[in-house]
C-alpha positions in Angstrom: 76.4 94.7 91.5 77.3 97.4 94.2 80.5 97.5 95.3 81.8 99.8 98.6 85.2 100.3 100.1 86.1 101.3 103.7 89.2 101.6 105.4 90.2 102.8 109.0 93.5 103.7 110.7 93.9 100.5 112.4 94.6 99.2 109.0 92.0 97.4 107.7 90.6 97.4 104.8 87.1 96.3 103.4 85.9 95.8 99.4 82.4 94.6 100.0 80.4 93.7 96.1 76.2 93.0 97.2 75.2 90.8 94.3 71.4 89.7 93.5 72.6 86.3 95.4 74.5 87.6 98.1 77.4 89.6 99.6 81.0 89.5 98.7 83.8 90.5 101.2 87.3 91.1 101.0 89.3 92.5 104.3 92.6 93.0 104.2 94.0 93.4 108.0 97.5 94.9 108.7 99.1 93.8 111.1 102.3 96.5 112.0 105.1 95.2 114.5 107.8 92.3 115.0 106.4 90.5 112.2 104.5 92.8 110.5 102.1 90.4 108.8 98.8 91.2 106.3 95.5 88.8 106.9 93.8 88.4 104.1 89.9 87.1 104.5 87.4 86.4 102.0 83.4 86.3 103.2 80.7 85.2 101.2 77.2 85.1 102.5 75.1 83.7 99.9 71.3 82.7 100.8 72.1 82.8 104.8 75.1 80.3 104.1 78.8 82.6 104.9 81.8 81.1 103.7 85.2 82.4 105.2 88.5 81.4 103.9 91.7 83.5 105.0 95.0 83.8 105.1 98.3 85.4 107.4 101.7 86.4 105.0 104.5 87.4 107.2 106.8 90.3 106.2 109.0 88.0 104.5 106.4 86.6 102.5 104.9 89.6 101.3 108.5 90.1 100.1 108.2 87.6 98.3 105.1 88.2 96.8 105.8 91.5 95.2 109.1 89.9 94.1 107.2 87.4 92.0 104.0 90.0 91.0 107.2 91.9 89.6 108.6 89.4 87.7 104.8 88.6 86.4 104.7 92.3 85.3 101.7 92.6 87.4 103.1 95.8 89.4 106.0 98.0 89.0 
């Protein structure tokens, strides 16, 4: 597996894994302002079929989030 990571100052960020079946994506968009919400999007392309799944937190979600990735002592 080959894995690559780009980001750019619009904030977004791409982890991208190539595997001997396919490609693996993971982009994680920022989205700065009233409600300052992250996307989150998941692409596999696997044999010319791309799945996409995805999903928007809001600020006070993210919040939330980190509140309970805490309490999991998954980050600090």
């Amino acid at each position: 597996m080959h894995s690559t990571f780009q980001s750019s100052s619009s904030g977004q960020a791409i982890v991208q894994n190539a595997t001997t079946v396919g490609v693996e994506q993971l982009v994680v968009t920022l989205h700065p302002g009233n409600d300052s919400s992250v996307e989150i999007q998941i692409k596999e392309d696997t044999s010319g079929d791309v799945v996409t799944s995805s999903i928007s937190i809001n600020q006070s979600g993210l919040q939330q989030l980190v509140r309970w990735l805490r309490d999991q002592g998954a980050v600090e």
